[in-house]
N, C-alpha and C positions, 0 to 999 in steps of 0.2 A: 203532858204536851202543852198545855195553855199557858204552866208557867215558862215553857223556851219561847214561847211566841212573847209573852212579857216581860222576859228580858233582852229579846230582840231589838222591842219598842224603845227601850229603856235604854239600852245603849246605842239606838239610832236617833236618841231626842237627843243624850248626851252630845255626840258629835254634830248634829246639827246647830245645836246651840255655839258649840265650840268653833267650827266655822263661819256662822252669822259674825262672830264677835271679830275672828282675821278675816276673813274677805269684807268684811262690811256689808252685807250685804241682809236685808232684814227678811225678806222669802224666806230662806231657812230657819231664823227666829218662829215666821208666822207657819210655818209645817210643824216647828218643833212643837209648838201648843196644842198645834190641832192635834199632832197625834196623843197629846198626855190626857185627853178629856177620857170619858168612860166609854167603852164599847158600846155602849147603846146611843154615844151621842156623836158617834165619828160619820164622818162621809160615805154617802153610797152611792154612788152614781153611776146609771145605765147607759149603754151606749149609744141609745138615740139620742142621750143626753148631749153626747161627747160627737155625736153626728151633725147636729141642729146647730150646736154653738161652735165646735171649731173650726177652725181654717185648714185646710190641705197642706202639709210639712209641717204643723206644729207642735210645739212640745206641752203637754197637760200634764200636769200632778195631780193625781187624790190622796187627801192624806187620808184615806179610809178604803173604800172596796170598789172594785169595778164591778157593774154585774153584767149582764149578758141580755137582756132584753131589747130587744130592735137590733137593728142592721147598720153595719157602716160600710160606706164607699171613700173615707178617704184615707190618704195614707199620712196617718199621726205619729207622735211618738207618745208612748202612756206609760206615765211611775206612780206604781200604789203600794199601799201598805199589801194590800191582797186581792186578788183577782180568781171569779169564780171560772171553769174549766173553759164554759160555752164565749164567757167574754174576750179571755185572752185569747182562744181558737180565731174569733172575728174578727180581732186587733190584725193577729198576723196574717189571716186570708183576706186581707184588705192592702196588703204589704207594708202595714205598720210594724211598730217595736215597742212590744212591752216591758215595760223593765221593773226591775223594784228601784223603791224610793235610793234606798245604798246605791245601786248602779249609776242612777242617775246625779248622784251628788258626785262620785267617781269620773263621771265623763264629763259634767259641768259646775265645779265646783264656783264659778262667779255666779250660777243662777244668772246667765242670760236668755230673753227669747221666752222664757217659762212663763204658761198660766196656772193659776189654779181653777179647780173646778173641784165642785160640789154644794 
């Protein structure tokens, strides 16, 4: 199973890079790095995190893992590589959208409006 998730990675760094280069756009460039580093050195960020820092309707990327600690009240939109059960439950009982990183390149392939976080 760990290697379908590494070649998951692997062909969502490809495309990201392959898009960076046609839209112009360097967000995807700087996702596609983050996600090549080692498992112990990607992003993980908790939702009080994604509470404190973001704005009401906006769009976050992790390029690593959502996790579930604290509470959120507003309604975001969230793309991660991976998202623990309790997290994404409070993404969407907050009337947020979680999505994976793939979906979210699908719905916004210019990368407007996007932060990152982690």
């Amino acid at each position: 199973m760990k290697r379908i998730k590494n070649d998951y990675v692997e062909e969502l760094v490809r495309k990201l890079k392959a898009l960076a280069i046609k839209e112009g756009t360097p967000l995807w460039k700087r996702i596609a790095t983050e996600l090549e580093k080692p498992t112990r050195q990607k992003r993980e960020v908790n939702i009080f995190k994604i509470e404190k820092y973001a704005r009401d309707g906006e769009v976050i990327i992790v390029p690593g893992k959502v996790l579930g600690s604290g509470a959120i009240n507003k309604k975001v939109t969230v793309a991660a590589l991976d998202f623990s059960d309790s997290a994404r439950d409070k993404i969407v009982s907050s009337k947020g959208e979680a999505l994976s990183i793939q979906a979210l390149v699908e719905k916004n392939p210019g990368a407007k409006n996007i932060r990152i976080m982690g």
